[in-house]
Backbone as a chain_set.jsonl record, in Angstrom:
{"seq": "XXXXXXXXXXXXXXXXXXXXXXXXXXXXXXXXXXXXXXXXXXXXXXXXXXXXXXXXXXXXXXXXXXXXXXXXXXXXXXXXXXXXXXXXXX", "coords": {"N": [[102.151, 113.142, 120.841], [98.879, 114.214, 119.38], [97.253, 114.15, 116.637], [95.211, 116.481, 115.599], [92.2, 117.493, 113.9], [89.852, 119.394, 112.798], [86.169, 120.206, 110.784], [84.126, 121.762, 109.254], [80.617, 121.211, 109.909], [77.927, 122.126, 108.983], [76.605, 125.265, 107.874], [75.408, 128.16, 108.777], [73.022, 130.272, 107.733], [71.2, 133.297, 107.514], [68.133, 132.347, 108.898], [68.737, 129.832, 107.738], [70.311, 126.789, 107.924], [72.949, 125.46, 106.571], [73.902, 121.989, 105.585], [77.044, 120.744, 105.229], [79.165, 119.066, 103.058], [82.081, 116.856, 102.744], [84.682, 117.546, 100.236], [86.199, 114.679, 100.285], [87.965, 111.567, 100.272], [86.954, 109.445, 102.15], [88.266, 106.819, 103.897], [90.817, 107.452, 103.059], [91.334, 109.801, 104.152], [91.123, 108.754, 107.027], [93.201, 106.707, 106.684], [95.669, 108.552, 106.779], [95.476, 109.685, 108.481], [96.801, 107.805, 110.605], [98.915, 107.047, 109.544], [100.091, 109.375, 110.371], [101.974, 108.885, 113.048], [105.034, 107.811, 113.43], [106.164, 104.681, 112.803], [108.854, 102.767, 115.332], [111.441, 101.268, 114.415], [114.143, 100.594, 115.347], [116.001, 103.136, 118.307], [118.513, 105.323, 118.338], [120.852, 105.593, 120.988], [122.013, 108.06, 121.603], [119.435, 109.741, 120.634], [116.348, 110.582, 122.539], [113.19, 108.822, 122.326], [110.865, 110.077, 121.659], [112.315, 112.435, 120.103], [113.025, 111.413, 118.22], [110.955, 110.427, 117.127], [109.534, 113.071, 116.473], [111.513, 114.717, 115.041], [111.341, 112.83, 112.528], [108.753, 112.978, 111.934], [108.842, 115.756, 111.207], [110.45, 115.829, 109.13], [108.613, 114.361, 107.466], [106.599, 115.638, 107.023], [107.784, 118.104, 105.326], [108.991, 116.792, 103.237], [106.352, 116.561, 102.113], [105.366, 118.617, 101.723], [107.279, 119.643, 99.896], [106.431, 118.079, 98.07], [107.772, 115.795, 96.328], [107.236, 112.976, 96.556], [105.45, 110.183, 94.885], [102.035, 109.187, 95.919], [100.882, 106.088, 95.51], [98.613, 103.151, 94.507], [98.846, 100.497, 97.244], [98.149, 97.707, 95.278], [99.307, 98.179, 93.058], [101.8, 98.204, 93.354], [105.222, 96.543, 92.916], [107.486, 93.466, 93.341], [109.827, 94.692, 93.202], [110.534, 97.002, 95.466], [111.255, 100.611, 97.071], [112.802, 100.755, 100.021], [113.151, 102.799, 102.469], [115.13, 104.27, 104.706], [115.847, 105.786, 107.857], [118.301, 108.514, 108.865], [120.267, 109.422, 110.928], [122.157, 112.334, 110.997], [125.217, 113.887, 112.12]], "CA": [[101.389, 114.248, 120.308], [97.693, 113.866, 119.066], [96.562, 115.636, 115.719], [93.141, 117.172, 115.493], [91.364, 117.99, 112.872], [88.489, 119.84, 112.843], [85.954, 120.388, 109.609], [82.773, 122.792, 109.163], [79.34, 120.618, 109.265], [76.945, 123.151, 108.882], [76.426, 127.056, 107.989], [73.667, 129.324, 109.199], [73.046, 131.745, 106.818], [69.924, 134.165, 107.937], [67.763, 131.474, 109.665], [68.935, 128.617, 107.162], [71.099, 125.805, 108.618], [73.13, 124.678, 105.161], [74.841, 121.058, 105.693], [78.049, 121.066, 104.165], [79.995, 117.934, 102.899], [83.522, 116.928, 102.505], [85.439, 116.537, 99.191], [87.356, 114.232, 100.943], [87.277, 110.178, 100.41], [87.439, 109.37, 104.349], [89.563, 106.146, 104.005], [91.946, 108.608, 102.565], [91.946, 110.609, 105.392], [91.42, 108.013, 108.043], [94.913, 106.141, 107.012], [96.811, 109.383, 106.725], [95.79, 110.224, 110.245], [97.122, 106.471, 111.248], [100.177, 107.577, 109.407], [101.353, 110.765, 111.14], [102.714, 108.703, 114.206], [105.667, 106.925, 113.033], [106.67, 103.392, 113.616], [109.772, 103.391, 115.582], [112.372, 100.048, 114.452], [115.359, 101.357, 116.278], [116.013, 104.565, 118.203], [119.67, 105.255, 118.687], [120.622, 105.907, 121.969], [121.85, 109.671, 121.799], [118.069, 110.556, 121.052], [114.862, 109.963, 122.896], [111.848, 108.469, 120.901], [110.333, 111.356, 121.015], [112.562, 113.392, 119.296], [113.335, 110.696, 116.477], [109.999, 110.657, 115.913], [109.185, 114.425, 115.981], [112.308, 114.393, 113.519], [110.544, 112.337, 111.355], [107.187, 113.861, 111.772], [108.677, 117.174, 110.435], [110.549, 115.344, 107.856], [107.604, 113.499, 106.078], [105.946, 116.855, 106.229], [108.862, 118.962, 104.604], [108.581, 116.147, 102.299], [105.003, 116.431, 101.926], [105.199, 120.176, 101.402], [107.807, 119.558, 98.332], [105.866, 116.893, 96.969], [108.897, 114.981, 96.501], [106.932, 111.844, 96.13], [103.971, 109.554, 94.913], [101.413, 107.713, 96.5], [100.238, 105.493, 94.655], [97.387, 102.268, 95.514], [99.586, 99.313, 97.2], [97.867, 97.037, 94.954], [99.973, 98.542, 91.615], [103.455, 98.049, 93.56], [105.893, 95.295, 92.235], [108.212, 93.229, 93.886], [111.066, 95.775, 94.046], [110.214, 98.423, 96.359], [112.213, 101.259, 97.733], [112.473, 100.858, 101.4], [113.453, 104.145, 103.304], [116.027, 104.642, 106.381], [116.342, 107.089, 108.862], [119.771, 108.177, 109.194], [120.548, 110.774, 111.976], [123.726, 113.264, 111.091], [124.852, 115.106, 113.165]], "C": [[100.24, 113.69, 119.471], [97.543, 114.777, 118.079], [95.306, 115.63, 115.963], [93.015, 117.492, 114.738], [89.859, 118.669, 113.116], [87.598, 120.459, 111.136], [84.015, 121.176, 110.335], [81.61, 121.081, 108.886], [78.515, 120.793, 108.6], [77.375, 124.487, 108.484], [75.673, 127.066, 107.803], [73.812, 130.316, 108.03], [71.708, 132.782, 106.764], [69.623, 133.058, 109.443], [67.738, 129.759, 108.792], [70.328, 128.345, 107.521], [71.601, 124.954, 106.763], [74.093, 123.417, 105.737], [76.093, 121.03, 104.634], [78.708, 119.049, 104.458], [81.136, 118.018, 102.395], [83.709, 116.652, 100.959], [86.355, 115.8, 99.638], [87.195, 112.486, 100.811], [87.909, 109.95, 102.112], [88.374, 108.395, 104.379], [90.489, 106.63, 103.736], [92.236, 109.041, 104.178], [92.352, 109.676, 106.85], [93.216, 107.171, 107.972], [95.836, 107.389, 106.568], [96.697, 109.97, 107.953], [96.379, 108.808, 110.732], [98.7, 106.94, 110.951], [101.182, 108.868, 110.446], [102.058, 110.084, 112.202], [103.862, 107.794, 113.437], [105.839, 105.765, 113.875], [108.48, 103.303, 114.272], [110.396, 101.749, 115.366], [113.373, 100.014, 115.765], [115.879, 102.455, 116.699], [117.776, 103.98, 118.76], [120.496, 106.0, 120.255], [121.436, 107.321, 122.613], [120.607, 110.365, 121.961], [117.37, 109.356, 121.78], [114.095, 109.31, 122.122], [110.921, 109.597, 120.573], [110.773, 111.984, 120.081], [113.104, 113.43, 118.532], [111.622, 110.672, 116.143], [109.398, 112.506, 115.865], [110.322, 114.846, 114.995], [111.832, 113.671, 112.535], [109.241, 113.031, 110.703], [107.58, 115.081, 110.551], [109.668, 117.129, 109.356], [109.768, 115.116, 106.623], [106.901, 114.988, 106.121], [106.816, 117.985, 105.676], [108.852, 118.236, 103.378], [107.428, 116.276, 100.97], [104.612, 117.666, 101.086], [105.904, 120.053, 100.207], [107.47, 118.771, 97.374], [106.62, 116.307, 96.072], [108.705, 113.537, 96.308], [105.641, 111.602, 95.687], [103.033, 109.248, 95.825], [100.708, 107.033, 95.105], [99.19, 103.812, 95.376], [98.935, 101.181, 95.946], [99.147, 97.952, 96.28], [98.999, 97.278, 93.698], [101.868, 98.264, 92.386], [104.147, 96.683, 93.008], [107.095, 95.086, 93.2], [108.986, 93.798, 94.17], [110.391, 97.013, 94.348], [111.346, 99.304, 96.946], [112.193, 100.996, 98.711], [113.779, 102.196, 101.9], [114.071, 103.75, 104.694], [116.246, 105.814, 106.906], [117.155, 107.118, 108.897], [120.37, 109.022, 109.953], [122.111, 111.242, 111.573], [123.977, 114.357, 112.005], [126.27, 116.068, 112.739]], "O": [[100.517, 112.688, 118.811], [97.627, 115.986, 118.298], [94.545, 114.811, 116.477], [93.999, 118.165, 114.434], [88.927, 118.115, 113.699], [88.306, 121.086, 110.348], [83.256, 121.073, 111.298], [81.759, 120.195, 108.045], [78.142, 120.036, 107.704], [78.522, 124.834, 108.766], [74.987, 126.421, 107.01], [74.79, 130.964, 107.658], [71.278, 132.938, 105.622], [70.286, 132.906, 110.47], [67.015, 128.807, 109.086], [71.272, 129.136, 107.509], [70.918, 124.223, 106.046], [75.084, 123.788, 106.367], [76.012, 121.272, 103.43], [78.7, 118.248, 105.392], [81.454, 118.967, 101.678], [83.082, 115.752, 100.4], [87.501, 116.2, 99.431], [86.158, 112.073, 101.33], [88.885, 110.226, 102.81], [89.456, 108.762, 104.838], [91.417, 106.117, 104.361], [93.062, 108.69, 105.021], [93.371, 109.761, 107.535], [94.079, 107.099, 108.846], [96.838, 107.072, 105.927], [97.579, 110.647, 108.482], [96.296, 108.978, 111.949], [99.532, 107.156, 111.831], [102.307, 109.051, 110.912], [103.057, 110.753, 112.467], [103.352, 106.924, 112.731], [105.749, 105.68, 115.1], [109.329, 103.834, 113.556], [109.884, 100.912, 116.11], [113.241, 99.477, 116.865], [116.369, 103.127, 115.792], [118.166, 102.927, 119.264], [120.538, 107.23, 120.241], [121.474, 107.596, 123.812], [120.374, 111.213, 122.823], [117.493, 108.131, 121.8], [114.5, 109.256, 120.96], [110.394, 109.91, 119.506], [110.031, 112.261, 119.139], [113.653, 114.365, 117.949], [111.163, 110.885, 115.021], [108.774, 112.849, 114.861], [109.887, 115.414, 113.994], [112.059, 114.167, 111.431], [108.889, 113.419, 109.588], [107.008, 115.318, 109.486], [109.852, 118.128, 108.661], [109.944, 115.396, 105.438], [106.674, 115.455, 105.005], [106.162, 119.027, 105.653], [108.71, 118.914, 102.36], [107.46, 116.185, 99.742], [103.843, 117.749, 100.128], [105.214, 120.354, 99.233], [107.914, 118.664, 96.231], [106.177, 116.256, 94.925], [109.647, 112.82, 95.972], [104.729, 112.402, 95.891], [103.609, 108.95, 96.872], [100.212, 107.484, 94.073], [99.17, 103.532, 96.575], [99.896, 101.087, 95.182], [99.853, 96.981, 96.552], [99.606, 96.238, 93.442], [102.896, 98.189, 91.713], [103.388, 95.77, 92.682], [107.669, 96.011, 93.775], [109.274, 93.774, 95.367], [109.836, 97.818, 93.599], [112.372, 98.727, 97.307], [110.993, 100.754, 98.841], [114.974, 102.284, 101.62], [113.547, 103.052, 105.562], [116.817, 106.755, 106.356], [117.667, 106.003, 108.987], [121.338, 109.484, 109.349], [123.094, 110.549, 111.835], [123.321, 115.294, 112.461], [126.468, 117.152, 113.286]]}, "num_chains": 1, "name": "protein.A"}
């Protein structure tokens, strides 16, 4: 699955053409569109890959939506890091 985005360039307003710009820093956006596909380590062989990673997908955004976590720069991280596992229940 491919996201899309789409954003306003322009508005007409009579016969004036107004350019519009993003509040958006683009490296921002560019590595959070790199993000949405997950990386897959190991799929377990009840599911597909698909539909561990569309389980994930609509994880990190249930996540995302409770704002449940930081980001913060990778430069400020310190040797101990959390590292995160998938863990399928069924």
């Amino acid at each position: 699955m491919t996201a899309l985005t789409a954003c306003v360039c322009s508005v007409t307003i009579g016969d004036t053409e107004v350019s519009v710009a993003r509040n958006e820093d683009a490296d921002e956006f560019r590595q959070e569109l790199a993000l949405t596909e997950p990386c897959l380590g190991h799929v377990e062989p009840e599911f597909t890959e698909q539909e561990v990673r569309e389980g994930m997908m609509e994880k990190m955004k249930s996540m995302k939506g409770f704002e449940v976590y930081d980001e913060i720069p990778i430069e400020t991280v310190h040797k101990r890091t959390l590292t995160m596992h998938w863990t399928a229940l069924g």
